[in-house]
C-alpha positions as CSV (number, residue, x, y, z in Angstrom):
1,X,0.0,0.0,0.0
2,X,1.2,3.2,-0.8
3,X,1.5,6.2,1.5
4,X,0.2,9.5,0.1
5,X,2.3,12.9,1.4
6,X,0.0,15.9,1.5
7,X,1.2,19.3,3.3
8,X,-1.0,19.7,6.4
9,X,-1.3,23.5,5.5
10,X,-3.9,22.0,2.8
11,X,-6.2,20.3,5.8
12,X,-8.9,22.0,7.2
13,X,-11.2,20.2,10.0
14,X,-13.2,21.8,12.5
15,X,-13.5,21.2,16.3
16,X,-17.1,19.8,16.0
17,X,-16.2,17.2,14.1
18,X,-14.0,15.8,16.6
19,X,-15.4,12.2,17.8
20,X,-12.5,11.3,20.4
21,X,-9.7,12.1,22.3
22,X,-6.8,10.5,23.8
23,X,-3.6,10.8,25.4
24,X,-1.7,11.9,21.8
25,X,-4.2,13.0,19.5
26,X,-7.5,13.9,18.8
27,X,-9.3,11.9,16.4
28,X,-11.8,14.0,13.5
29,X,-14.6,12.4,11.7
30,X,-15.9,15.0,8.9
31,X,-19.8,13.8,8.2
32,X,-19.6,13.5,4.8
33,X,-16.1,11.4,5.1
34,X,-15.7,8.0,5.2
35,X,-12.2,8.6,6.5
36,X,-11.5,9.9,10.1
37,X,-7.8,12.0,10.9
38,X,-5.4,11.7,13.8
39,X,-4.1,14.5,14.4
40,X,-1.2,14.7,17.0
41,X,-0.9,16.9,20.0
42,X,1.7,19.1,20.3
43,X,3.0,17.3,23.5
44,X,4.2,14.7,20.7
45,X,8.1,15.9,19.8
46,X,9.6,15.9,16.4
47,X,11.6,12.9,17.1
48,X,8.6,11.0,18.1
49,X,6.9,12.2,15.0
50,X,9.9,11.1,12.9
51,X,9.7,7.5,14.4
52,X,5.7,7.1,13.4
53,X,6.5,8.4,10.0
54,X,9.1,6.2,9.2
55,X,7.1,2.9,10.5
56,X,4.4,3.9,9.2
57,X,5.8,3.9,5.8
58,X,7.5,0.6,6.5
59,X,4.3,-1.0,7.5
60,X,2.4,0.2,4.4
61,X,5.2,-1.4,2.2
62,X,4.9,-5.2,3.9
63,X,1.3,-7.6,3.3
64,X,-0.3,-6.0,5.6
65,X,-3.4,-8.0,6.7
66,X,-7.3,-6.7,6.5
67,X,-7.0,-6.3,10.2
68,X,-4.4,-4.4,10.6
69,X,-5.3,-0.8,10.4
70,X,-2.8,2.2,8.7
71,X,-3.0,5.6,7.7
72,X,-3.3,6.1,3.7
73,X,-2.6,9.3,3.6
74,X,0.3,11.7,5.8
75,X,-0.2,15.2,6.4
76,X,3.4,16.8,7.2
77,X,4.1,20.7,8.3
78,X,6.5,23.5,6.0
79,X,9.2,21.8,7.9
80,X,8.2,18.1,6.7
81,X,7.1,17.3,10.2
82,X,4.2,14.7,10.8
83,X,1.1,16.4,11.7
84,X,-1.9,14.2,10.8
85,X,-2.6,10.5,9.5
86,X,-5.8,9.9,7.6
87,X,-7.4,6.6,7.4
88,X,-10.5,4.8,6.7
89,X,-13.3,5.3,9.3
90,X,-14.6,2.2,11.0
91,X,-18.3,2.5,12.2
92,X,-18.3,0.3,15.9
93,X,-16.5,0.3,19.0
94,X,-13.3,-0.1,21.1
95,X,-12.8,-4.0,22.7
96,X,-13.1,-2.3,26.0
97,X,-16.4,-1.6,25.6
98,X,-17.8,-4.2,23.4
99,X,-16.3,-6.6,25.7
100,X,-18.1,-5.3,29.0
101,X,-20.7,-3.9,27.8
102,X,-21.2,-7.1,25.9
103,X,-20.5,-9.3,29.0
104,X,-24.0,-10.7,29.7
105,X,-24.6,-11.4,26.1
106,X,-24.4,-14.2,23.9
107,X,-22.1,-12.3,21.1
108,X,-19.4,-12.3,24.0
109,X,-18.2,-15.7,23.6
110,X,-17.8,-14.2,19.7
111,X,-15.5,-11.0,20.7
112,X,-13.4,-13.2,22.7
113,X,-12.9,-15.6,20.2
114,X,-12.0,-13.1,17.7
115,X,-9.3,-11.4,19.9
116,X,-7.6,-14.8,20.1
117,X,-7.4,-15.4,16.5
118,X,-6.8,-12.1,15.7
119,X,-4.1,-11.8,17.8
120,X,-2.5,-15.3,16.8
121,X,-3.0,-14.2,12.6
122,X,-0.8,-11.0,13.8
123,X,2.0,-13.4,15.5
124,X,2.0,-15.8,12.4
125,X,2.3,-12.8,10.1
126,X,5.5,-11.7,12.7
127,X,3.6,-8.4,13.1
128,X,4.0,-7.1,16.7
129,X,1.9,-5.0,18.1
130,X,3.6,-3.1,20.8
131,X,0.2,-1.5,22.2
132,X,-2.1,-4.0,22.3
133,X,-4.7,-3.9,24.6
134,X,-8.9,-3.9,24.8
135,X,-8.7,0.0,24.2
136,X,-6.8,-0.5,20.4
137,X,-8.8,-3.4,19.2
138,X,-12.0,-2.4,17.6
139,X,-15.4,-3.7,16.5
140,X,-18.0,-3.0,13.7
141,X,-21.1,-3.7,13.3
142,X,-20.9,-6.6,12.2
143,X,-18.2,-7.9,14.8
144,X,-15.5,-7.6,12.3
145,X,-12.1,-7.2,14.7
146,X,-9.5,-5.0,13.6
147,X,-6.2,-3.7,15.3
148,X,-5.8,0.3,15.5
149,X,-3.4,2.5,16.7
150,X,-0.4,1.4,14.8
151,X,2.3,4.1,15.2
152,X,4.3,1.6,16.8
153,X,3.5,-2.0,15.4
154,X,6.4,-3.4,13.7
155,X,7.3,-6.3,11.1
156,X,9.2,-9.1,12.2
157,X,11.6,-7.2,14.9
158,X,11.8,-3.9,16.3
159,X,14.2,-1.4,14.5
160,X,17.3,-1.4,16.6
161,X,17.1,2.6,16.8
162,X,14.0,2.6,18.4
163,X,14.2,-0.3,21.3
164,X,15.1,1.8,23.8
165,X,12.1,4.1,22.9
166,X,9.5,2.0,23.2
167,X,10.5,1.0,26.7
168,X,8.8,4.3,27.8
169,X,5.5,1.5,27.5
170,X,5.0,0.1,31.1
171,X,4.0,-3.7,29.3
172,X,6.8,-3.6,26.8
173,X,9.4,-2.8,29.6
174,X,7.9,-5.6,31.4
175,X,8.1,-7.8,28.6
176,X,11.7,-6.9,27.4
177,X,13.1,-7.0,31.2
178,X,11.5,-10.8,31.6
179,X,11.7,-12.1,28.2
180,X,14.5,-9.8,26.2
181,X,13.7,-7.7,23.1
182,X,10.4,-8.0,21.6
183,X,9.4,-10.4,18.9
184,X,5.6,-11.5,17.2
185,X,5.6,-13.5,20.8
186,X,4.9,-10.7,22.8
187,X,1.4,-10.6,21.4
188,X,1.0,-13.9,22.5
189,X,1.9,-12.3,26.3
190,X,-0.2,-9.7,25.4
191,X,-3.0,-12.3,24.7
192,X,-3.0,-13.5,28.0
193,X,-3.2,-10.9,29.8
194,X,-6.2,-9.5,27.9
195,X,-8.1,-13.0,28.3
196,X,-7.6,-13.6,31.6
197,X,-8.9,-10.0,32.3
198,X,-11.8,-11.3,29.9
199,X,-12.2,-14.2,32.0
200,X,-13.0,-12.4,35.5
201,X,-16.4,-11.7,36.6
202,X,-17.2,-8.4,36.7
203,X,-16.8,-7.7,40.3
204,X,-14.3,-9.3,40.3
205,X,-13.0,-7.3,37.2
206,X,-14.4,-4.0,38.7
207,X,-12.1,-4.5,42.0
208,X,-9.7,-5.5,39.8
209,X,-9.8,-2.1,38.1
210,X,-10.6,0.4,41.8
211,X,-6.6,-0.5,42.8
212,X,-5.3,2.6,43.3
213,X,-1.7,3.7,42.6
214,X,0.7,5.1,45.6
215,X,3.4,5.7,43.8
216,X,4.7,5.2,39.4
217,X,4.0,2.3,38.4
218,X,3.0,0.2,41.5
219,X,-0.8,-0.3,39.5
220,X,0.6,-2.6,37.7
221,X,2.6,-4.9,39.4
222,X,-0.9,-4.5,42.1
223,X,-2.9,-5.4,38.9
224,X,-0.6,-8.6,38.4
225,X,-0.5,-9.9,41.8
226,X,-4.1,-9.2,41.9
227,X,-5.3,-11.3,38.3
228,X,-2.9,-14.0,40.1
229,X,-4.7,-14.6,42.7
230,X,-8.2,-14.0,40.8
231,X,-6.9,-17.2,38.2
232,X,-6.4,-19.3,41.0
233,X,-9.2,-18.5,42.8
234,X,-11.6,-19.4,39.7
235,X,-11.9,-23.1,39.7
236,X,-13.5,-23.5,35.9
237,X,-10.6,-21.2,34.1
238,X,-9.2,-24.1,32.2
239,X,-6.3,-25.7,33.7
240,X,-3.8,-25.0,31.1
241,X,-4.7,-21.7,30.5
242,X,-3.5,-21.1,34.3
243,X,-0.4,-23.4,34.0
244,X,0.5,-20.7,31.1
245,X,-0.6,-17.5,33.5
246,X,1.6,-18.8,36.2
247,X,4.7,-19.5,33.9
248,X,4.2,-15.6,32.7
249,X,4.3,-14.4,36.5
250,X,7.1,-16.6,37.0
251,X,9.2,-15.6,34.0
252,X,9.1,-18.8,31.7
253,X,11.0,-18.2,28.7
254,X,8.5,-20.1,26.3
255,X,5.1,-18.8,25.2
256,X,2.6,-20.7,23.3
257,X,-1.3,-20.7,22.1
258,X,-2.3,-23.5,20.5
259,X,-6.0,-25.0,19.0
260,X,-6.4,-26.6,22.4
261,X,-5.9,-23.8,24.3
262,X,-8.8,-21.9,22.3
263,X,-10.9,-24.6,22.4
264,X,-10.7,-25.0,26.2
265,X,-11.9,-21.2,26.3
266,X,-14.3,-21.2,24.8
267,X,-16.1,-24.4,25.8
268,X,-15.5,-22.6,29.6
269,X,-17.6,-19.6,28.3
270,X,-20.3,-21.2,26.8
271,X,-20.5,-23.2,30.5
272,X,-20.8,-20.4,32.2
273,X,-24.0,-18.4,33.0
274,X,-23.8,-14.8,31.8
């Protein structure tokens, strides 16, 4: 796929138009558009800028996959700086919400299933998606699963230039301190955490959500010790499923997801009263 270069002086989008915002950018969605626009925040520096530019470019030249979503079209600044990525608008919503506001409905058993094979198509393809989380995979209406927010999803290995900076993610540095430098596996880690989140109740995912931090980063290593604790305490989770959950908190080197594995999930959900 090839990336088109326009001069962001030539973009014009107004504030109402603006459907969401997050911690980087603000997202447009013109009516009359089937295309929606990221466009950065100025808290974003030049070098970061420069890094999603160049990978986005390198993504768009490999096979990417249908559910893999990347800008078209780059918008750059008089001084060839990255300002705004266009790409096609997907009517639906984020996994976060599909999943728990889903939660007592049939369709569940659905989402879950296609965040596990979308996740294992992205490691067989060696794509690695260093974000990946509820919030940046996404639903339409027909349940079609896609992965967004690619500024930092690479092909086969992480440019050796940029390791370091993507450490500044709290699951990455997790990943790379237990396991070493990231490869397609790490979605597979990624995977597990997400399902066995998934797998909770919700109280039990609601607690799991009021820890509060006391200090950086102790959320997430209260979040870990908490899941632990929530996988052992749940009896039907299948057993392999926690045999693999442990040897994550424990630092095995090997990570796997097999047929089985899926199967075993699934056949749990469908057991269970919603």
């Amino acid at each position: 796929m090839k990336i088109d270069i326009k001069k962001s002086s030539t973009l014009h989008l107004s504030e109402e138009s603006i459907i969401s915002y997050g911690g980087t950018s603000k997202i447009y969605k013109p009516y009359d558009e089937k295309f929606c626009y990221k466009w950065y925040k100025k808290k974003i520096s030049d070098e970061t800028r420069q890094i999603i530019q160049e990978n986005i470019i390198s993504l768009s030249n490999t096979k990417l996959p249908n559910c893999l979503i990347v800008p078209d079209t780059l918008y750059l600044d008089e001084n060839e700086i990255l300002q705004v990525a266009k790409m096609n608008y997907i009517d639906g919503e984020t996994g976060y919400n599909a999943c728990h506001t889903q939660y007592n409905n049939p369709k569940y058993i659905r989402i879950v299933s296609g965040i596990i094979d979308l996740i294992i198509e992205l490691t067989r393809k060696k794509y690695i998606v260093s974000d990946l989380k509820l919030n940046n995979l996404f639903w339409d209406k027909n349940y079609n699963l896609f992965a967004i927010d690619n500024d930092f999803t690479f092909y086969q290995k992480v440019p050796d230039n940029i390791k370091e900076f993507i450490r500044t993610n709290a699951n990455v540095k997790r990943y790379n301190t237990t396991f070493g430098d990231l490869d397609p596996d790490y979605n597979l880690y990624r995977l597990y955490l997400i399902l066995a989140r998934l797998l909770l109740s919700l109280d039990e995912y609601e607690y799991f959500c009021s820890i509060k931090p006391t200090k950086k980063n102790i959320r997430e290593n209260k979040m870990l010790k908490t899941l632990n604790y929530f996988i052992q305490k749940n009896k039907g989770i299948p057993q392999e499923f926690k045999m693999q959950m442990r040897n994550l908190f424990t630092g095995d080197k090997e990570i796997r997801f097999d047929e089985d594995m899926k199967d075993d999930i699934i056949s749990y959900l469908k057991k269970r009263r919603y």
